[in-house]
C-alpha positions as CSV (number, residue, x, y, z in Angstrom):
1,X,146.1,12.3,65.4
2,X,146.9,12.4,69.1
3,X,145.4,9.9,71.5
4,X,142.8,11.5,74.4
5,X,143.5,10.3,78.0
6,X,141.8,11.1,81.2
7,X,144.3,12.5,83.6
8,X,142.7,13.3,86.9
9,X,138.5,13.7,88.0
10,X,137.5,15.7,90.8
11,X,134.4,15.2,93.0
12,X,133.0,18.5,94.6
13,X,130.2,17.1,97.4
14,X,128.0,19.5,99.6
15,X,128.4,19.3,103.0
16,X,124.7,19.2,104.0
17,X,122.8,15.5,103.9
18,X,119.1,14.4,104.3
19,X,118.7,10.9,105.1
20,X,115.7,9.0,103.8
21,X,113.9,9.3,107.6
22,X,114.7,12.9,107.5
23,X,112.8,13.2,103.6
24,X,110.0,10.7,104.8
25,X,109.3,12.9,107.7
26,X,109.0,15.9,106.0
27,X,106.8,14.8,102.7
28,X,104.6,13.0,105.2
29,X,104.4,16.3,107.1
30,X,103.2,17.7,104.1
31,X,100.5,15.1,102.7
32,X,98.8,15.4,106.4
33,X,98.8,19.2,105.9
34,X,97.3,18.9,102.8
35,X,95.2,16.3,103.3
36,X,93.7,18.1,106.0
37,X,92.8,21.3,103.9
38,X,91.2,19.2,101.2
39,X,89.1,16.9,103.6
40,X,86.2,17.9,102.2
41,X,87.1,17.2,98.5
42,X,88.8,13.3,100.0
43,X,85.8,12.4,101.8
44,X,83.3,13.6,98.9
45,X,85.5,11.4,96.4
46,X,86.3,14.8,94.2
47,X,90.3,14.2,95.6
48,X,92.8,11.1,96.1
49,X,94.5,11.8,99.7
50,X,98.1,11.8,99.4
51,X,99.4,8.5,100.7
52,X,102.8,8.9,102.6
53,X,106.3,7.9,101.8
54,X,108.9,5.5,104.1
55,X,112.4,4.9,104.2
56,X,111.6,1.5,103.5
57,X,109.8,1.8,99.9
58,X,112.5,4.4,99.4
59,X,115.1,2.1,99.2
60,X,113.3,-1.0,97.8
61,X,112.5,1.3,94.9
62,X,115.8,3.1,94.5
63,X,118.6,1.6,96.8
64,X,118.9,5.3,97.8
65,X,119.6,5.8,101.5
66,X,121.0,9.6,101.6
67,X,121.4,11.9,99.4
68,X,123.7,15.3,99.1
69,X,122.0,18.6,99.1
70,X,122.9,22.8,98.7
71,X,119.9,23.6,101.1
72,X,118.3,21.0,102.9
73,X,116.5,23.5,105.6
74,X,114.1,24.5,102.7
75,X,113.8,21.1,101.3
76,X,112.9,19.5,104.5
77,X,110.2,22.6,105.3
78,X,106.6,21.3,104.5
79,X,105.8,25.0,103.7
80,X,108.4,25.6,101.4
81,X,110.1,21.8,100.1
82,X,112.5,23.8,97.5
83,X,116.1,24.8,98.3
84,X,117.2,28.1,99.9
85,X,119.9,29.6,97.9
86,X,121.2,33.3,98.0
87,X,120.4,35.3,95.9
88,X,123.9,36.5,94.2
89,X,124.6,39.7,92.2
90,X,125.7,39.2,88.4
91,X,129.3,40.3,89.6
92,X,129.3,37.2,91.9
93,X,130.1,33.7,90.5
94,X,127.2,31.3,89.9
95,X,126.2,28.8,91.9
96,X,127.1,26.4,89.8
97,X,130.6,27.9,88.9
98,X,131.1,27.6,92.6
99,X,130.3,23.8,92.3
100,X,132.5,23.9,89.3
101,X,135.7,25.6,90.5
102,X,136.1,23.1,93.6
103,X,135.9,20.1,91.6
104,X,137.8,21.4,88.5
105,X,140.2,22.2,91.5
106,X,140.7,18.6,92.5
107,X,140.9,16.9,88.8
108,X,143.7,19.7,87.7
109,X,145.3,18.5,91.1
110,X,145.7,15.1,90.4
111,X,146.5,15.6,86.3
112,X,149.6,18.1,87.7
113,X,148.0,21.2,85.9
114,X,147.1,24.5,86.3
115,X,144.3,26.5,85.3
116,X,145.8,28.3,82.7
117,X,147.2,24.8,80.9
118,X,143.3,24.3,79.8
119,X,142.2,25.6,76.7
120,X,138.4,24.0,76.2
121,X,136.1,23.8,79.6
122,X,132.5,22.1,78.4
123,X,129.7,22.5,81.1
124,X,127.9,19.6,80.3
125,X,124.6,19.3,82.9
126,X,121.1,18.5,83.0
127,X,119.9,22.2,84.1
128,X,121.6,25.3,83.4
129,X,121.5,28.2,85.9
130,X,120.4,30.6,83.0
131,X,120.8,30.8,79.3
132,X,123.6,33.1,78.9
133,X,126.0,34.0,78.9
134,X,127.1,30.6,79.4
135,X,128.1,29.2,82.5
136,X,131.1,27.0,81.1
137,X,132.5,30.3,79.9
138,X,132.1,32.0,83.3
139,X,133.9,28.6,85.0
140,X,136.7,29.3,82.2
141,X,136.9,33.0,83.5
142,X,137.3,32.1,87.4
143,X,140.1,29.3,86.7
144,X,142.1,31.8,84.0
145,X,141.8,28.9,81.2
146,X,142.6,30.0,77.8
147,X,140.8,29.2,74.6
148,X,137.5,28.4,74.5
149,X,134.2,27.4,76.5
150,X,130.7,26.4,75.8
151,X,127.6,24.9,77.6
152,X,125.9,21.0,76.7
153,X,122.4,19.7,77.9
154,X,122.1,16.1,77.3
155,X,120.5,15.8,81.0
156,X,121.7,12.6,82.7
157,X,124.2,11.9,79.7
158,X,126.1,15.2,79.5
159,X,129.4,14.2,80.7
160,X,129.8,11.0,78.8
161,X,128.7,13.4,75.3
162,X,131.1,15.8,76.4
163,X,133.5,13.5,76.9
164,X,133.3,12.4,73.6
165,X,133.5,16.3,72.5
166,X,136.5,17.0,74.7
167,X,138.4,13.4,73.2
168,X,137.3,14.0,69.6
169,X,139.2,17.8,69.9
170,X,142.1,16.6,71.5
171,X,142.5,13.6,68.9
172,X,142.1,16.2,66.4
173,X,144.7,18.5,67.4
174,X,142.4,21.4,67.6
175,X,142.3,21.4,71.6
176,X,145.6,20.2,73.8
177,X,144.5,19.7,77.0
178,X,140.2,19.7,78.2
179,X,138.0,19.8,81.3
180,X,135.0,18.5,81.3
181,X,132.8,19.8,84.5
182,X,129.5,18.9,85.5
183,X,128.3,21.1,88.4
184,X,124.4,19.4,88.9
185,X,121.9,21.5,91.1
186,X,119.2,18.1,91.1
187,X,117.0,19.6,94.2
188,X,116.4,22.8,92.3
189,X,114.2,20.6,89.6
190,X,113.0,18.4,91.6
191,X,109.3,18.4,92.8
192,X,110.0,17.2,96.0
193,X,106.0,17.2,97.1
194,X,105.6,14.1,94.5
195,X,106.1,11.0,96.8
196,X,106.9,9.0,93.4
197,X,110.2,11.0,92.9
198,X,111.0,13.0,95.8
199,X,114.1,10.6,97.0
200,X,115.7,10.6,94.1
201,X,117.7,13.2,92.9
202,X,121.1,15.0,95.3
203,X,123.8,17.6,94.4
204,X,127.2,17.5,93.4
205,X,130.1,18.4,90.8
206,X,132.4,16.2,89.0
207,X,135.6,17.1,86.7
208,X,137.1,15.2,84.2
209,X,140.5,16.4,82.7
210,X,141.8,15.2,79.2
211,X,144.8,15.9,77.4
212,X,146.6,14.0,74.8
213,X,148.4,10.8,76.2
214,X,151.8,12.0,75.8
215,X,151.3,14.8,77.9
216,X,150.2,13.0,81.0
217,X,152.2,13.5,84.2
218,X,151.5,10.3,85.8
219,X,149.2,7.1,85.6
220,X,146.5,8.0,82.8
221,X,143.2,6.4,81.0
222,X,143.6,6.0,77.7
223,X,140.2,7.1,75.8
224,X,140.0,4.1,73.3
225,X,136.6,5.1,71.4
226,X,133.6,6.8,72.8
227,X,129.8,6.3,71.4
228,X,126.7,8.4,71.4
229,X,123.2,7.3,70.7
230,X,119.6,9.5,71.0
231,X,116.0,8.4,70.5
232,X,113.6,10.5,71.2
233,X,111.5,10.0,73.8
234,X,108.9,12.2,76.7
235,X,108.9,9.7,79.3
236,X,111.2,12.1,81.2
237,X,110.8,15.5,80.5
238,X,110.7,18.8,82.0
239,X,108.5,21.4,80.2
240,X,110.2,24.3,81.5
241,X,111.6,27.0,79.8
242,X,111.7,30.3,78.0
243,X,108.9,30.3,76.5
244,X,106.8,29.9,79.6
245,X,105.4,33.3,80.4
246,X,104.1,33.0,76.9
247,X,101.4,30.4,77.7
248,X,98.0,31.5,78.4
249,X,98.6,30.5,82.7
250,X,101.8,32.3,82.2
251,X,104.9,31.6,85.1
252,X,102.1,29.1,87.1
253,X,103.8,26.8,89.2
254,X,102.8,23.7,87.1
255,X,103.8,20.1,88.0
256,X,105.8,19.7,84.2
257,X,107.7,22.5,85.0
258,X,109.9,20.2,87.4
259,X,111.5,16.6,86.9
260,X,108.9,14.2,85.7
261,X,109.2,10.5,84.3
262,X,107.2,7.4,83.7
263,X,109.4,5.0,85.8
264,X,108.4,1.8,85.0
265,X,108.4,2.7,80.8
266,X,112.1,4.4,81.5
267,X,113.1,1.0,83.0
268,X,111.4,-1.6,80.3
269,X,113.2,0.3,77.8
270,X,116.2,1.9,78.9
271,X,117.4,-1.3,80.2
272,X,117.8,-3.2,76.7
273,X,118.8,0.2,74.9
274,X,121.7,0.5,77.6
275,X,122.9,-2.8,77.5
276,X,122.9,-3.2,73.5
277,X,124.5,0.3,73.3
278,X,127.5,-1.0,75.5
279,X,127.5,-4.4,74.2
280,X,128.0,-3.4,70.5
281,X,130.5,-0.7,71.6
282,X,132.3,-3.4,73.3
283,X,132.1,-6.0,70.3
284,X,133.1,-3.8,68.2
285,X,136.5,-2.6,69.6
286,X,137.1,-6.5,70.1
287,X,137.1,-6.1,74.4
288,X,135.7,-9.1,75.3
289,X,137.3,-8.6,79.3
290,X,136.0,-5.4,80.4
291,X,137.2,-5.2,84.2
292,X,135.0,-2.4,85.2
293,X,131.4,-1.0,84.6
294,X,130.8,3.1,86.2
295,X,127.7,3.3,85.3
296,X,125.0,6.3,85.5
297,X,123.8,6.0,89.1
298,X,120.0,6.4,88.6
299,X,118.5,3.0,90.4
300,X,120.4,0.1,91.4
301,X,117.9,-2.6,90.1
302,X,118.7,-0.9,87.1
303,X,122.7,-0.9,87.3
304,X,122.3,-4.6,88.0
305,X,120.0,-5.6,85.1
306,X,122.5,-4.1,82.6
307,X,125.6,-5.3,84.4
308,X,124.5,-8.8,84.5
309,X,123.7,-8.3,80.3
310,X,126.8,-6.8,79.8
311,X,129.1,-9.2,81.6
312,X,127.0,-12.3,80.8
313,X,126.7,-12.8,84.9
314,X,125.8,-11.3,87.8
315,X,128.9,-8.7,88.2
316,X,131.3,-9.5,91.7
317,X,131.8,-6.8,94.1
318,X,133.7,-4.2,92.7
319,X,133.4,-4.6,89.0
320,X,129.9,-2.2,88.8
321,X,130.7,0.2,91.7
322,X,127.7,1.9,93.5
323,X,127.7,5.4,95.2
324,X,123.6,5.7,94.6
325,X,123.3,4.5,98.5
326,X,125.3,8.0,99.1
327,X,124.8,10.4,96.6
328,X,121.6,9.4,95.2
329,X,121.1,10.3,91.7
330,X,123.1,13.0,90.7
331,X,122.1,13.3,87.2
332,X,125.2,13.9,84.9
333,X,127.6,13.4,87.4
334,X,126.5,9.7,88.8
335,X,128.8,7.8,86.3
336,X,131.7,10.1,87.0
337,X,131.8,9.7,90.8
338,X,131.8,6.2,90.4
339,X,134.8,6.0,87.6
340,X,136.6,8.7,90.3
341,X,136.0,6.8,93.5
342,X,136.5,3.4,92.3
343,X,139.7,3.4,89.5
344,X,142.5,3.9,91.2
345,X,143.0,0.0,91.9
346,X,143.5,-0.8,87.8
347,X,145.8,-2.3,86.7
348,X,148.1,-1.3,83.2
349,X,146.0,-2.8,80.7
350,X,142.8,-3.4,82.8
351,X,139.7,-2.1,80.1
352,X,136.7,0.0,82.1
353,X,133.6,1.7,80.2
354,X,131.9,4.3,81.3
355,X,128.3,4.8,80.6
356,X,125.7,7.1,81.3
357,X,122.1,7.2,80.4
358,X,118.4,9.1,80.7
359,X,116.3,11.7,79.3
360,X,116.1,12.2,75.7
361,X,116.6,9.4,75.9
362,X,120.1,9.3,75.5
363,X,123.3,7.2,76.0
364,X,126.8,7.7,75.8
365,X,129.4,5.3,76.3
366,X,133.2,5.8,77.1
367,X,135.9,2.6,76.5
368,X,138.9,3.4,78.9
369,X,142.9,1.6,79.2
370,X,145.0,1.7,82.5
371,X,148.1,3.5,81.4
């Protein structure tokens, strides 16, 4: 049995940014637009007008102030309030492989590998770009990896799962060195007409290279134990899919066939599942001094809830690290920004945990060493 380390992350971050005044200006563009078409329907009590949004109960609700986007000139367009992307021929690279690449780039950077050293790449995201072939296998193809590659939807979970897929190989033996890479496209599911959720969600792609311990070309984390829990749940879902043109409205543009949730039901019970799920993990590898918490980046009321259970206090600056005020929620990816922003300053022996958390719902928990 080998030990798993994590030997270099990558962050790939879209250039374009809409601020919270820019997204309030545009949704409330759109409510008087519709508002004024359906007058009639408002003022005969047969519609609710749609109220608008702020900056202000944006980031009392969220602690979001920007987020990250592909496209934010369709986004931002009352007409249109979807992303812009070309369309690319099936020769071209994906969209997401494109995401991919740069930040598998930067994590093989900072591990001291190449490409061609990697023999499993997981794609582990909350949306694919299509159903096959898979997209991990086309990200395998454009950085020459050998061995194998396969795609994992565990939506805002993904990475820590396949984290624990990529560790369990390499303990194994039957994979040497892993990346795991999750490229996350959040605007293209997002219904950004629904004031409840429009803020939310941004783009990015994060990279997470493991390899066995005595492999590692400089200062490593050692994968201790990883842990995985599910319980079923539709209180975020997203009802689209294959099967769609087989429904008797066919491809409609239906509300459930973006990002929906029940917020305040996600929060009352996330929050203890989370916190449990981390503390028993904890207990049960005998870490009672866990130096740092990356958590999944969904809502910083949230974060600070399960912090506070987990440490028994209110965390200090620096031991649950934010990027949410940035980045926004970027899905699979939140947790890993946060461990690749904010590790570099552990010390040899210092104990961190990853965690990530959402639809399914779903939780997955990574215990870390400074090597």
């Amino acid at each position: 049995m080998f030990k798993p380390a994590i030997t270099g992350t990558g962050v790939f971050t879209p250039s374009e940014v809409i601020t919270n005044d820019e997204l309030v200006e545009s949704f409330n563009a759109y409510a008087d637009k519709m508002n004024a078409q359906n007058a009639e329907a408002i003022a005969a009590g047969e519609l609710e007008p749609i109220p608008h949004s702020s900056s202000e109960f944006i980031f009392k609700a969220s602690g979001i102030e920007q987020r990250h986007v592909l496209d934010k000139t369709g986004v931002l367009n009352p007409d249109i309030m979807h992303p812009l992307l070309r369309q690319r021929s099936d020769d071209e690279p994906g969209v997401m492989t494109e995401m991919a690449i740069d930040a598998c780039g930067k994590a093989l950077t900072q591990a001291g590998l190449e490409g061609s050293d990697i023999d499993l790449v997981i794609c582990a995201a909350s949306n694919m770009e299509r159903a096959y072939p898979a997209v991990a296998i086309e990200i395998q193809k454009e950085l020459g990896a050998n061995g194998f590659a396969f795609d994992m939807n565990v939506a805002c979970s993904s990475a820590t799962f396949g984290i624990q897929a990529a560790a369990d190989m390499v303990r194994s033996g039957s994979v040497r060195r892993a990346i795991v890479v999750n490229p996350e496209i959040c605007s293209g599911h997002l219904e950004w007409r629904d004031r409840d959720c429009h803020f939310i969600f941004g783009d990015v792609a994060t990279a997470t290279v493991i390899e066995r311990s005595e492999d590692a070309k400089g200062d490593y984390f050692e994968i201790i134990s990883t842990r995985c829990a599910t319980q079923f749940s539709n209180n975020i879902r997203n009802n689209n899919g294959f099967l769609r043109r087989s429904r008797p409205d066919g491809v409609v543009d239906r509300r459930d066939m973006q990002f929906m949730q029940n917020g305040r039901k996600v929060f009352k019970e996330v929050v203890p599942m989370v916190s449990t799920h981390m503390l028993n993990h904890l207990g049960d590898e005998g870490v009672s001094d866990v130096r740092r918490l990356w958590l999944h980046q969904a809502n910083k009321s949230m974060n600070d809830f399960i912090g506070k259970k987990v440490m028994g206090r209110t965390p200090e600056a620096g031991e649950q690290p934010n990027i949410l005020q940035d980045y926004a929620n970027t899905s699979s990816a939140g947790s890993i920004i946060a461990f690749s922003k904010y590790s570099d300053d552990m010390q040899a022996g210092d104990y961190g945990m990853i965690c990530s958390f959402g639809a399914g719902y779903s939780v997955g928990s990574v215990l870390v060493r400074r090597h």
